[in-house]
C-alpha positions in Angstrom: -22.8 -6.8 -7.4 -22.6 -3.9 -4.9 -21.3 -3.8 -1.6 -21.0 -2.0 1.4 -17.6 0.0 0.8 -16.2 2.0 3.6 -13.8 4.7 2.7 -11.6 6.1 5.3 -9.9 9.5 5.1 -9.2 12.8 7.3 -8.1 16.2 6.1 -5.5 15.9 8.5 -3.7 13.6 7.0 -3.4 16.1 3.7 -1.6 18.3 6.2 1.6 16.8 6.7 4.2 18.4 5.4 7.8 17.3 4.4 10.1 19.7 3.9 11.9 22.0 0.7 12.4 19.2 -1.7 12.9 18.9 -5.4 11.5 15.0 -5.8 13.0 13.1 -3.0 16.5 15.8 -2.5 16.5 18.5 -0.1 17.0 21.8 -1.7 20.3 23.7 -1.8 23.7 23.7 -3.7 22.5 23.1 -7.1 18.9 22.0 -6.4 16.7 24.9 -7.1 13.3 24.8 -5.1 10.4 23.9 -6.9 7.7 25.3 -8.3 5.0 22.9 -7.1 4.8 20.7 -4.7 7.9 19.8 -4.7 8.3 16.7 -2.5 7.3 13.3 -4.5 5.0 12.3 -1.3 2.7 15.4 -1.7 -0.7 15.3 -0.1 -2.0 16.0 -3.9 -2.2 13.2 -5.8 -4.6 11.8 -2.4 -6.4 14.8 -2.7 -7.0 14.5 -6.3 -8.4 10.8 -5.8 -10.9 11.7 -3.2 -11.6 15.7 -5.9 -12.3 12.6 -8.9 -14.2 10.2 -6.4 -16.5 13.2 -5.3 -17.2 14.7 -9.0 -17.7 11.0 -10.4 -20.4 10.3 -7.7 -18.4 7.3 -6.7 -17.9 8.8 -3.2 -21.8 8.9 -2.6 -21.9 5.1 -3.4 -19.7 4.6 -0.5 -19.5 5.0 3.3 -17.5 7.6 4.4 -15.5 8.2 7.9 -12.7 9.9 9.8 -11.2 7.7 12.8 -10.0 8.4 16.0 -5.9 8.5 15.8 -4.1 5.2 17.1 -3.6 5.2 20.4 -0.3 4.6 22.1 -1.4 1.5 23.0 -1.7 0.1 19.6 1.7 1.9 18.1 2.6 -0.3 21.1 2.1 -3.2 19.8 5.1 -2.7 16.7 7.0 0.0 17.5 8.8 0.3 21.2 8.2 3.3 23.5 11.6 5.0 22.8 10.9 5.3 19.2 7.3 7.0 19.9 8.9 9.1 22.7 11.6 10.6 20.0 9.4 10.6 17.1 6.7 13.0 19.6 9.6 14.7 20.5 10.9 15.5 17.0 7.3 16.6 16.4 7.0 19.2 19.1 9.8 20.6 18.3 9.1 21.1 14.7 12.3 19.1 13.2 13.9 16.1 13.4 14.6 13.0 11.1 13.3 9.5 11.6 15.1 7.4 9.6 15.4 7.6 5.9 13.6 10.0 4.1 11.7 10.5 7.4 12.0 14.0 8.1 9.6 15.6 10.6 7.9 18.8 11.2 5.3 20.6 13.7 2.3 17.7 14.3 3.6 15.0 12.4 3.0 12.6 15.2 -0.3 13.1 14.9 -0.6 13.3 11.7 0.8 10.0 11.5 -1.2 8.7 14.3 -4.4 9.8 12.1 -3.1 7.8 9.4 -2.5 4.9 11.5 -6.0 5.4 13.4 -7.8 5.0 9.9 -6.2 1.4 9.1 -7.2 0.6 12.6 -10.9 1.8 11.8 -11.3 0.0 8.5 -10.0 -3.0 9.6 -12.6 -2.6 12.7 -15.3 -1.8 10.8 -15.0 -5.1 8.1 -14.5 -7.4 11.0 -17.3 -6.3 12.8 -19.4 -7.0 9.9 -20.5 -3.2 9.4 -18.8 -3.0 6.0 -18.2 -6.0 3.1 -14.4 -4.0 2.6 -13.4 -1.1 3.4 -10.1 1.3 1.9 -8.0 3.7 4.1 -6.8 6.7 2.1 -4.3 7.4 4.8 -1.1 9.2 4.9 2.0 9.4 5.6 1.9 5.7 4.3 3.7 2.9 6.2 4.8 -0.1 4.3 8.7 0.5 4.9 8.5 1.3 8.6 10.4 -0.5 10.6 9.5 -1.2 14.1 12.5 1.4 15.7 13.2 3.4 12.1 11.1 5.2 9.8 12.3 4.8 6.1 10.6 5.9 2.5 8.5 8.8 3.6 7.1 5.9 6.7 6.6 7.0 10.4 4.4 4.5 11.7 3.6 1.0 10.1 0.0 1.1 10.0 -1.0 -1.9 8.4 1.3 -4.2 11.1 -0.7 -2.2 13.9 -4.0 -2.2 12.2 -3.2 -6.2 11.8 -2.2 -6.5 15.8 -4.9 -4.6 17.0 -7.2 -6.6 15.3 -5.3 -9.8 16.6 -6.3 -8.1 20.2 -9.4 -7.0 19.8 -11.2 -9.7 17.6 -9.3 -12.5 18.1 -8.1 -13.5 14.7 -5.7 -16.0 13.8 -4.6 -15.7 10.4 -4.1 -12.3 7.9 -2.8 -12.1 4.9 -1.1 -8.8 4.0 -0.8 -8.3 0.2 1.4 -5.4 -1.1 1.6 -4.5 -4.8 3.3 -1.1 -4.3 6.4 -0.7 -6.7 8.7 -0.8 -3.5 9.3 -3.5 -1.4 7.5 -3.6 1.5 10.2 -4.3 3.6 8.8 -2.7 6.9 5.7 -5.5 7.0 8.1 -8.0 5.8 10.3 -7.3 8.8 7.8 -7.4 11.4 6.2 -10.7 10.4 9.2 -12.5 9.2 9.3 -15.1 11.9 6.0 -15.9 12.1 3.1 -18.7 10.5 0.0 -16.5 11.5 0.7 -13.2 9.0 1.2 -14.0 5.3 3.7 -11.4 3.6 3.6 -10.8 0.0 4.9 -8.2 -1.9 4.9 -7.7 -6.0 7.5 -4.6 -6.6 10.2 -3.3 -9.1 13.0 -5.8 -8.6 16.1 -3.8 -6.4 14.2 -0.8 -6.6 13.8 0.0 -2.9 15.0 -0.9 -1.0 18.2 -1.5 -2.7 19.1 -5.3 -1.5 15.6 -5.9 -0.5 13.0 -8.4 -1.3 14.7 -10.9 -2.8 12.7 -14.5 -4.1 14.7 -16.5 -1.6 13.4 -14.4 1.7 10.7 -16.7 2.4 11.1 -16.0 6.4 12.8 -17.4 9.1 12.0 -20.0 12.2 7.9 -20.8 12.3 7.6 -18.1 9.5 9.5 -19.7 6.9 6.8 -20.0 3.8 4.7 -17.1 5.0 7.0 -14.3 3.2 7.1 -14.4 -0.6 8.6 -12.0 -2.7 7.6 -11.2 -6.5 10.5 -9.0 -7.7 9.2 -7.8 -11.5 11.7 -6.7 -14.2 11.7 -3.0 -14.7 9.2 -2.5 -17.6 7.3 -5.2 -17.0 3.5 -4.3 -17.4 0.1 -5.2 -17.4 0.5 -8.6 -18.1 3.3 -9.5 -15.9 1.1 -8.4 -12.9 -1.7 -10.4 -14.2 0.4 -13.2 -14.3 1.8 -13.0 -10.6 -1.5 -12.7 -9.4 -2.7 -15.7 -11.4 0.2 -18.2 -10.8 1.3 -17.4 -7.2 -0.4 -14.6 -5.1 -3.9 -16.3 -5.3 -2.2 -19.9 -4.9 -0.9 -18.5 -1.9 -4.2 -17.1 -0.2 -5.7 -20.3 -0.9 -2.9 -22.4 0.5 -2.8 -20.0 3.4 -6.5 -19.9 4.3 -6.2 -16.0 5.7 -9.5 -14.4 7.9 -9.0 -11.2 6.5 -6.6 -10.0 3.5 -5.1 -6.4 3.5 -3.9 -4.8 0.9 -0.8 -2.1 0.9 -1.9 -0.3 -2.4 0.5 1.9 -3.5 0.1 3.1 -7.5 3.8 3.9 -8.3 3.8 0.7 -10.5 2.5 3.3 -13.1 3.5 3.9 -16.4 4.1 7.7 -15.9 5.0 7.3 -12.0 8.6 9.5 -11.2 10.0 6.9 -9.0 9.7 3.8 -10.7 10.1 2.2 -13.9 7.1 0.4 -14.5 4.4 0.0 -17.0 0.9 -0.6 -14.8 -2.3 1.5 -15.9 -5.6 1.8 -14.1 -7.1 -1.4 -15.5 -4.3 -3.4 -13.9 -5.3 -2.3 -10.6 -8.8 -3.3 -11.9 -7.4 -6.8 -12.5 -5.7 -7.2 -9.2 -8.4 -5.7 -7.0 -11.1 -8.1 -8.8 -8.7 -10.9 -8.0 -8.2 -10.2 -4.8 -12.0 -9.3 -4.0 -12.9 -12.5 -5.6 -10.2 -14.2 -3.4 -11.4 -12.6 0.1 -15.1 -13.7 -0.7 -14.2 -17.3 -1.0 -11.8 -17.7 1.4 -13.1 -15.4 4.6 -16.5 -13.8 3.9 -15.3 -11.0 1.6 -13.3 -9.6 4.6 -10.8 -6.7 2.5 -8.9 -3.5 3.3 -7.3 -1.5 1.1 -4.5 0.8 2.6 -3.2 3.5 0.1 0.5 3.8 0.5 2.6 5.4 -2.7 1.9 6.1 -5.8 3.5 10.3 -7.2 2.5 11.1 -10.2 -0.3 13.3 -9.2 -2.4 13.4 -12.2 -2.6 9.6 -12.6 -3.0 8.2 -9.5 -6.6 9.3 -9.1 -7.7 7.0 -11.8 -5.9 4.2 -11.1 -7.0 4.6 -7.4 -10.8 5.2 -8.6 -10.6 1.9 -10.3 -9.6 -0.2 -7.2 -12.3 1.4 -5.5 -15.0 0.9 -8.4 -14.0 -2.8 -8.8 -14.4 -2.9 -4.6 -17.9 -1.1 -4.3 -19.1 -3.5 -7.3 -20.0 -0.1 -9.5 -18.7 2.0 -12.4 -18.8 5.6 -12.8 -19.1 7.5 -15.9 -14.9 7.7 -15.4 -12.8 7.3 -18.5 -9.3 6.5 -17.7 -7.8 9.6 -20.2 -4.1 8.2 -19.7 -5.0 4.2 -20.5 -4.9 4.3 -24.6 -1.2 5.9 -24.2 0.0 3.1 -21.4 -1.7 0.3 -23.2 0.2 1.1 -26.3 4.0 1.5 -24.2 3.1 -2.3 -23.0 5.9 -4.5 -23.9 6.3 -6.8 -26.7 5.3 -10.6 -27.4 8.7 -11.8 -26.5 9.3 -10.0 -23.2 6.1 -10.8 -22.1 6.2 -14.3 -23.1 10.4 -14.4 -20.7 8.5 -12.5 -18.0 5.7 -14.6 -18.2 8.2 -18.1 -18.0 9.9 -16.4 -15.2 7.2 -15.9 -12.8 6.0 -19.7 -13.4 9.6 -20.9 -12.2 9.1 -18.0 -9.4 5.8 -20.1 -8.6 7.0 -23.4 -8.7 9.8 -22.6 -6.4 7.7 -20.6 -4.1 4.7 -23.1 -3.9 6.7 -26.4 -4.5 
């Protein structure tokens, strides 16, 4: 079935630039500069998803828009006025450092504002009923923010101010943020940990980043405790250990939880070939969990689903993984062959580790769903 599919994305955003690095390191000493992009959170591998979406045809299928940037009343709403005040600061002046792995140059508050302005707009444009779901190609990405302290290549958390500026302007009760980046989403956790009307989940690497962070027993605090949940994976687990956390506890927990509108932080570093991760996920496992989660939104709240990208490096795989969520959200398929899946398919791991992953995640469940 076809839908109406928004899909958000500026040029600008493809413009942000982080510094000399080799990977995550800043070059010098024994670092030698790179002959690419350098930086892991390059604007390519976005680029590359919208070149694939635009030769496949699958960008014609969909409904395309910029967005105005987010206001400083909605970055309001998370982060606190001396943070934005630095962080514009820091801009101006072409330099300056955020947090971890924050570093800023000329116009990256705006840059970042653009990002955050195109969660805001998707999550608009679904609520208002103009689009069935919508995805936000934006960048930087903003799952690790914190509300005073960027962190993992994060200057604004726009999913947490898409999700309060919806709260403002339409009135919604209940969201469900869903994030099945490799790293723990620890920014969103953060921000909704002590409340009931925000359920946080994240599936990631287990103690992959942050180190410490998004542990099974953070299940939040005060009148959010029960609306965090945490799905640390082993490194290597693949296809079928994602499946199974989607099967036995993330759509449990929509259901239970009964959300208005489910957003999704989408980063593709769970991927077999990804330079910051250890993981095994192809493109048909983003298939899987977008259909799940699709199928979830249109029983529970009218379909309501955004899609915010957030990491994902290796810059010739992402594209296809990200072209299958956005297939499997639009309800069409392309003549697209995923040219990487018959090598990932045959790295999966064995019968027995599936079968220990697989009895780990239904004692996960059991303890997170009682």
């Amino acid at each position: 079935m076809s839908r109406r599919t928004g899909f958000f994305f500026d040029e600008r955003c493809f413009w942000h630039a982080t510094g000399l690095h080799a990977l995550i390191l800043p070059v010098g000493g024994w670092l030698q500069p790179p002959v690419g992009a350098g930086h892991a959170e390059s604007p390519e591998s976005k680029r590359r998803l919208k070149s694939l979406m635009d030769v496949s045809g699958l960008s014609s299928q969909l409904h395309l828009s910029s967005a105005p940037l987010a206001s400083e009343e909605d970055l309001l709403r998370v982060h606190p006025a001396g943070y934005l005040e630095r962080f514009k600061a820091y801009s101006e002046a072409g330099h300056g450092d955020m947090g971890e792995e924050t570093m800023v140059s000329h116009g990256t508050y705006d840059i970042a504002r653009q990002s955050a302005g195109l969660t805001i707009a998707a999550v608009d444009a679904v609520l208002r009923g103009e689009l069935d779901n919508a995805y936000a190609l934006s960048r930087p990405p903003g799952h690790h923010c914190l509300p005073d302290r960027g962190m993992g290549f994060c200057y604004l958390a726009n999913i947490a101010v898409a999700v309060e500026t919806a709260k403002a302007r339409h009135g919604i009760k209940r969201v469900a943020v869903l994030d099945w980046d490799v790293h723990h989403g620890n920014g969103t956790e953060t921000i909704f940990y002590g409340r009931d009307d925000v359920l946080t989940l994240s599936i990631h690497q287990a103690d992959c980043y942050p180190t410490g962070s998004g542990a099974v027993d953070d299940i939040g605090e005060g009148a959010g405790k029960g609306c965090n949940l945490n799905v640390p994976l082993y490194p290597g687990s693949g296809d079928d250990a994602y499946r199974v956390a989607m099967e036995t506890i993330i759509v449990p927990a929509l259901e239970r939880f009964q959300p208005e509108l489910i957003v999704v932080a989408s980063g593709f570093d769970a991927n077999g070939v990804d330079p910051l991760a250890r993981m095994l996920a192809h493109s048909e496992t983003f298939r899987f969990m977008t259909a799940a989660v699709r199928d979830a939104a249109e029983r529970l709240c009218a379909g309501k689903l955004v899609v915010v990208h957030e990491g994902g490096y290796a810059e010739a795989y992402v594209p296809f993984c990200g072209h299958a969520v956005i297939e499997e959200m639009a309800g069409v398929r392309t003549e697209v062959v995923d040219p990487f899946l018959p090598m990932l398919e045959g790295q999966q791991p064995d019968a027995d580790f599936r079968a220990f992953q697989r009895q780990a995640l239904e004692r996960m469940a059991a303890k997170l769903l009682g």
